[in-house]
C-alpha positions in Angstrom: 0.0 0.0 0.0 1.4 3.4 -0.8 2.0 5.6 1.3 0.7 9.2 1.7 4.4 10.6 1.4 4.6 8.2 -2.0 1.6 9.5 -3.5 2.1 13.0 -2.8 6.0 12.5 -4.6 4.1 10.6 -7.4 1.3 13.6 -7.6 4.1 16.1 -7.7 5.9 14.4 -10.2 2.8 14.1 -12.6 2.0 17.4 -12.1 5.6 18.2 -13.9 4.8 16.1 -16.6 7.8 13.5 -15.7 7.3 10.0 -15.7 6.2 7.6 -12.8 6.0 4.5 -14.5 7.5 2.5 -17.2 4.3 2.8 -19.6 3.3 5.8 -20.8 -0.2 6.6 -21.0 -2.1 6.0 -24.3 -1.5 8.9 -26.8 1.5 9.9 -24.8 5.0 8.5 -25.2 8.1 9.5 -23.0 11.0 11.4 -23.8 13.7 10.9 -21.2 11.9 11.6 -18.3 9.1 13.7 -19.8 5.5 13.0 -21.5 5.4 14.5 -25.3 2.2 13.7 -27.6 2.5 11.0 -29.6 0.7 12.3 -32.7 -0.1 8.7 -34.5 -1.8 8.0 -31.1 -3.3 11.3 -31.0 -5.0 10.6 -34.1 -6.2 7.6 -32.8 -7.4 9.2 -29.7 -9.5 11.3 -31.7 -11.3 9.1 -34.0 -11.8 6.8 -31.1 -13.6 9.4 -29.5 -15.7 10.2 -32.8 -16.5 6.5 -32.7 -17.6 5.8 -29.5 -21.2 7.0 -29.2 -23.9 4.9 -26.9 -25.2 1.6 -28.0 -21.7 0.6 -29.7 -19.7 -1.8 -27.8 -15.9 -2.3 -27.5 -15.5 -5.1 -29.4 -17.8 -3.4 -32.5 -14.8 -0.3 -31.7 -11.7 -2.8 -32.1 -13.2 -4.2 -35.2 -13.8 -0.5 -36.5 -9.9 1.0 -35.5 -8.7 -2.5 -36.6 -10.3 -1.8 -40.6 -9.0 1.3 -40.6 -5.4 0.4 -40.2 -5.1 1.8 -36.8 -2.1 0.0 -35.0 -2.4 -1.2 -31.1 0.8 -1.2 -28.9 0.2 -4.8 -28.7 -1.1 -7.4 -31.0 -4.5 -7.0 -31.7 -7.1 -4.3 -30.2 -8.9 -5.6 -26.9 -12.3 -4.5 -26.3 -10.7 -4.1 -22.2 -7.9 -1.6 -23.4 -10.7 0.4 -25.6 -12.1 0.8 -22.5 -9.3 1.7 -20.5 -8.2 3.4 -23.1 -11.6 5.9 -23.2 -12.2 6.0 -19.2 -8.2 7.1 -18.8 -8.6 10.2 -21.2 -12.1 11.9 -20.6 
């Protein structure tokens, strides 16, 4: 459990745009120690967003970014990081 010394340092350290972890958040990619855009991500990030309206699920989104040649960090899209992906940026 962290504690409340470790999340204020982490809180600090985000709010300088420097890196507490070893993955950078999608759309985001680090340089050095700092965040910078990633703009193929971006991109992504943006026609996700045009994409997702109600009644259209996940998987019906993976299929969609996967036709239109959009490429995950891993393998294949997952209808899980979709939606990690969408809650993470609002």
């Amino acid at each position: 459990m962290k504690t409340l010394w470790t999340r204020a340092a982490l809180a600090a350290k985000r709010a300088r745009g420097l890196r507490t972890n070893s993955t950078a958040p999608y759309g985001w990619r680090f340089e050095g120690d700092r965040l910078e855009p990633d703009a193929a991500e971006q991109r992504l990030l943006a026609r996700l967003f045009e994409l997702a309206r109600p009644g259209r699920s996940m998987r019906q989104l993976a299929k969609a970014l996967t036709a239109e040649g959009f490429v995950p960090r891993g393998r294949r899209w997952h209808p899980n990081s979709i939606r990690r992906i969408l809650r993470a940026s609002r």
